[in-house]
LUMKEGU-783831 format. One line per 10 residues: their letters; for each residue x, y, z of C-alpha. Coordinates in steps of 0.02 Angstrom, whole numbers. Example, Ala and Ser with C-alpha at 12.3 -4.5 7.8 and 13.67 -1.06 7.14 Angstrom:
# residues 2
as = 615,-225,390  684,-53,357
***
This chain:
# residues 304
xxxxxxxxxx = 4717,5497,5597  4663,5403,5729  4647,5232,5828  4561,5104,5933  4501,4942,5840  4423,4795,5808  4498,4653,5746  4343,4643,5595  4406,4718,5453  4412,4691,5266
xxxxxxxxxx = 4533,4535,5306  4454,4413,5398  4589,4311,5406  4746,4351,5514  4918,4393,5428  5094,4362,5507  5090,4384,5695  4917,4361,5704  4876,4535,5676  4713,4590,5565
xxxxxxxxxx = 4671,4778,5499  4721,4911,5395  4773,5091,5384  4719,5222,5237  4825,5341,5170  4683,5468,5073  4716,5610,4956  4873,5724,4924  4911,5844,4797  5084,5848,4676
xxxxxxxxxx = 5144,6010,4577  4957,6058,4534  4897,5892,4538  4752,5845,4659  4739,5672,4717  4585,5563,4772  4684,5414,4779  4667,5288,4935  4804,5174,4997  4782,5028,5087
xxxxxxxxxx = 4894,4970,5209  4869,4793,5265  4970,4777,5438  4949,4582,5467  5077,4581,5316  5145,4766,5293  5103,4736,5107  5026,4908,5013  4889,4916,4888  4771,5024,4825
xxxxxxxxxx = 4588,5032,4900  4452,4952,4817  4398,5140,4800  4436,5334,4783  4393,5474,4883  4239,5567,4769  4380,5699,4745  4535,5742,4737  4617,5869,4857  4746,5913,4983
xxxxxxxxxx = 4707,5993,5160  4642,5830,5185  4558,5769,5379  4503,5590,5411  4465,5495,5571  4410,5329,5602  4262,5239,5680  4356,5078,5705  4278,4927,5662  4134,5023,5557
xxxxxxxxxx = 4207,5145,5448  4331,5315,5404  4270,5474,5381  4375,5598,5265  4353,5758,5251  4384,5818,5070  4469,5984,5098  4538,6064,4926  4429,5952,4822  4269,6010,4905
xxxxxxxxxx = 4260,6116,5023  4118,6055,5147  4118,5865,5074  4140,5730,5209  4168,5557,5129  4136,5397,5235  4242,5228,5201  4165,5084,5242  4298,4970,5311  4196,4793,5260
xxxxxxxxxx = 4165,4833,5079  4288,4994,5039  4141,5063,4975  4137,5246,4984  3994,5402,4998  3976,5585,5037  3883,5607,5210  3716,5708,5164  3768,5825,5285  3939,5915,5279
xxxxxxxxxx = 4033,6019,5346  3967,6175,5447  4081,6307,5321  4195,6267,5190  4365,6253,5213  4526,6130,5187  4650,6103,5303  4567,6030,5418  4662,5934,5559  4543,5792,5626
xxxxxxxxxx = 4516,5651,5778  4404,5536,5847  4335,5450,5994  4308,5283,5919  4140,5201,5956  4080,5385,5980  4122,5542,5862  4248,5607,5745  4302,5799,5752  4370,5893,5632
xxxxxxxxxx = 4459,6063,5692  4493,6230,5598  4542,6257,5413  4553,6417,5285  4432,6491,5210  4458,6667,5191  4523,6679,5352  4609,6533,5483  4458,6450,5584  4454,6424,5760
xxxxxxxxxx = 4281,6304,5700  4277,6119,5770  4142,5988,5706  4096,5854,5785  3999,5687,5705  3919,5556,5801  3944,5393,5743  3792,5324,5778  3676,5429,5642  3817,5528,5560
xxxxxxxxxx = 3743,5707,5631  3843,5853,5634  3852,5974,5792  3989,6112,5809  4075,6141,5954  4079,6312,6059  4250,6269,6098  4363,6284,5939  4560,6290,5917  4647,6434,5994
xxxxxxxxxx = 4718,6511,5906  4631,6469,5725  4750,6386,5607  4757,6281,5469  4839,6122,5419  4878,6028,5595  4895,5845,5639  4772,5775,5765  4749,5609,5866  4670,5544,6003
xxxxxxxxxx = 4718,5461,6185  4571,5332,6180  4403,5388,6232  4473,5513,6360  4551,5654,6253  4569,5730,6074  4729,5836,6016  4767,5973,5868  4969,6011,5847  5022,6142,5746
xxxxxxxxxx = 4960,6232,5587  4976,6402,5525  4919,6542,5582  5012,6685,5490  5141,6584,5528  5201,6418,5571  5110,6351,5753  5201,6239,5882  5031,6266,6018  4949,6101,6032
xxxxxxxxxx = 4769,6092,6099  4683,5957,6185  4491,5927,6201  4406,5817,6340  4286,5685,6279  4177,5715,6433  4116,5869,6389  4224,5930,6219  4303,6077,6323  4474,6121,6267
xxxxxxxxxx = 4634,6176,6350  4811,6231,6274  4955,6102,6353  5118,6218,6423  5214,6108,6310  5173,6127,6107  5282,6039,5978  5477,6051,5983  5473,6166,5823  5335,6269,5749
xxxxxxxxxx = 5251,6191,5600  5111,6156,5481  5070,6008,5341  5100,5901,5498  5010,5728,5528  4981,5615,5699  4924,5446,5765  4924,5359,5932  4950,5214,6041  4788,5161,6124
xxxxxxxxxx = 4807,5264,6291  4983,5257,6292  5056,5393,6201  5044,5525,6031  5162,5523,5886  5177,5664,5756  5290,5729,5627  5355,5887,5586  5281,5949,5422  5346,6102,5363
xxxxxxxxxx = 5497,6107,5487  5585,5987,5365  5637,5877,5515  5644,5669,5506  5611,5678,5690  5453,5662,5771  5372,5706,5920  5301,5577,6048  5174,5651,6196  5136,5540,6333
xxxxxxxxxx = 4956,5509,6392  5002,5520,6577  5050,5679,6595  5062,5773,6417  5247,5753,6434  5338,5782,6275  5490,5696,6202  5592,5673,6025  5610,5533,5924  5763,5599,5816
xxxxxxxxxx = 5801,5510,5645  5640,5432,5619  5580,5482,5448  5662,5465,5288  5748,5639,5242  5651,5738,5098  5488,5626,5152  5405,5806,5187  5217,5812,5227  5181,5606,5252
xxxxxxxxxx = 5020,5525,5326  5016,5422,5486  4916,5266,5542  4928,5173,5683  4906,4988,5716  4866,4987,5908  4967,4929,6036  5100,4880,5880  5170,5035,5775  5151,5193,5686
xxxxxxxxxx = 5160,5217,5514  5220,5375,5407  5195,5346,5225  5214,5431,5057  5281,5635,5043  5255,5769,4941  5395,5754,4814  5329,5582,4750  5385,5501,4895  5298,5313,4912
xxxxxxxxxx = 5388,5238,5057  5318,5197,5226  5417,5212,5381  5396,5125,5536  5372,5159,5727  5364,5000,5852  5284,5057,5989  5364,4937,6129  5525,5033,6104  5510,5160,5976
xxxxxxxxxx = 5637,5081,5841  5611,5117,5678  5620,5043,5494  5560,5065,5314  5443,4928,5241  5487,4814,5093  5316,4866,5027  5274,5028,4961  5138,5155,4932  5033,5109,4777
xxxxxxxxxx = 5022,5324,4746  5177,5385,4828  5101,5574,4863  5115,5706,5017  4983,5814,5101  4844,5703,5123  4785,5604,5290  4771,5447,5373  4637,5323,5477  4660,5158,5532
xxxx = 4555,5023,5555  4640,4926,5669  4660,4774,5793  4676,4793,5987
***
């Protein structure tokens, strides 16, 4: 998931508080079920709805950034493996990219430097990747970087500090990860931080504040705390009790500068928790999840 914004979205008329945009829960799995479902969530009201349309397939493993303002890109994992679909945020309309991506694989854990690229980091194929792709927004190419995770894992949550720096936690490798990676936007080089996640996990999810700070969950560690890193120094800290317990394997969105939001969970789960970012207090919405499901991935379209 990721953030930045413009305050053009599909409503062009401001909900309570003034605030305009929307976040996209996409795909999931159930059981054997795959899901290509889309939920919209509009954050002006906090109401929940189902987008105008689908993903072109259904699968877990699912990656999606955002291009704020212009449109989400979701990577289809399970449901095909090189497929990259791209949301239009005006219409909801929805198509595969003519060029995916560079191997197939699900899993993928994804970010983006809005007004610039998206990335989408490692995956299983056979094997755990280390591979990173990058898109540019501006014609949709695909180039991949020479600096991938390390080590190559599968199923990690990304986001992104602005335009300055991209971020992969977790995955599994084997086994569970807690090593969180960081790429520069200047020139897509990565480095390891010396502080991963507070507990080793995969099936994990992330969003951001603007430049402020990084949320994500916990996955697999079966945790309803969540880990916050902040921007100015890659500190990390603990945000205990936020999640709803048994919500394993949610989504996140972020409305900028206003909250995080973890919605849905594998075991059916179609309720949205809440993270205001001015203090970090938390809450479940009235509103729930049109297709309450776990395990896909999140993008925002949001204000700033």
């Amino acid at each position: 998931m990721v953030l930045g914004g413009s305050r053009f979205g599909l409503f062009g008329a401001a909900g309570a508080g003034g605030e305009t945009g929307q976040g996209y829960f996409c795909g999931g799995y159930y059981g054997s079920t795959k899901y290509q479902y889309v939920n919209r969530l509009a954050f002006g009201n906090e109401t929940c709805t189902a987008a105008a349309n689908t993903m072109t397939g259904g699968g877990y493993g699912v990656g999606a950034c955002s291009n704020n303002g212009v449109a989400g890109y979701i990577a289809l994992g399970s449901a095909a493996g090189t497929d990259v679909d791209k949301l239009t945020f005006g219409t909801e309309a929805v198509a595969t990219l003519g060029t995916g991506l560079s191997l197939s694989r699900y899993g993928t854990a994804s970010f983006a430097n809005s007004g610039t690229a998206g990335y989408f980091g490692g995956g299983t194929t056979t094997s755990y990747r280390t591979e990173t792709d990058k898109y540019a927004f501006s014609d949709d190419s695909r180039t991949t970087l020479s600096s991938g995770l390390s080590p190559g894992r599968t199923l990690g949550g990304g986001f992104a500090n602005g335009s300055t720096a991209g971020y992969i936690c977790g995955g599994y490798t084997s086994s569970a990860s807690d090593v969180v990676n960081k790429w520069a936007f200047s020139d897509d080089s990565r480095t390891t931080l010396g502080t991963g996640l507070s507990e080793a996990c995969y099936w994990n999810s992330g969003c951001a504040n603007g430049t402020t700070a990084g949320y994500s969950n916990l996955g697999t560690a079966n945790t309803t705390s969540v880990n916050k890193f902040s921007f100015s120094d890659d500190s990390r800290s603990i945000l205990t009790s936020v999640l709803s317990s048994g919500s394993s394997y949610p989504s996140a969105v972020s409305d900028n500068g206003v909250a995080a939001y973890f919605g849905g969970g594998y075991h059916s789960v179609n309720t949205v928790r809440k993270i205001v970012y001015n203090d970090d207090s938390t809450s479940t919405l009235a509103s729930t999840l049109t297709y309450g499901i776990g395990a896909g991935d999140g993008m925002a379209n949001s204000a700033e």
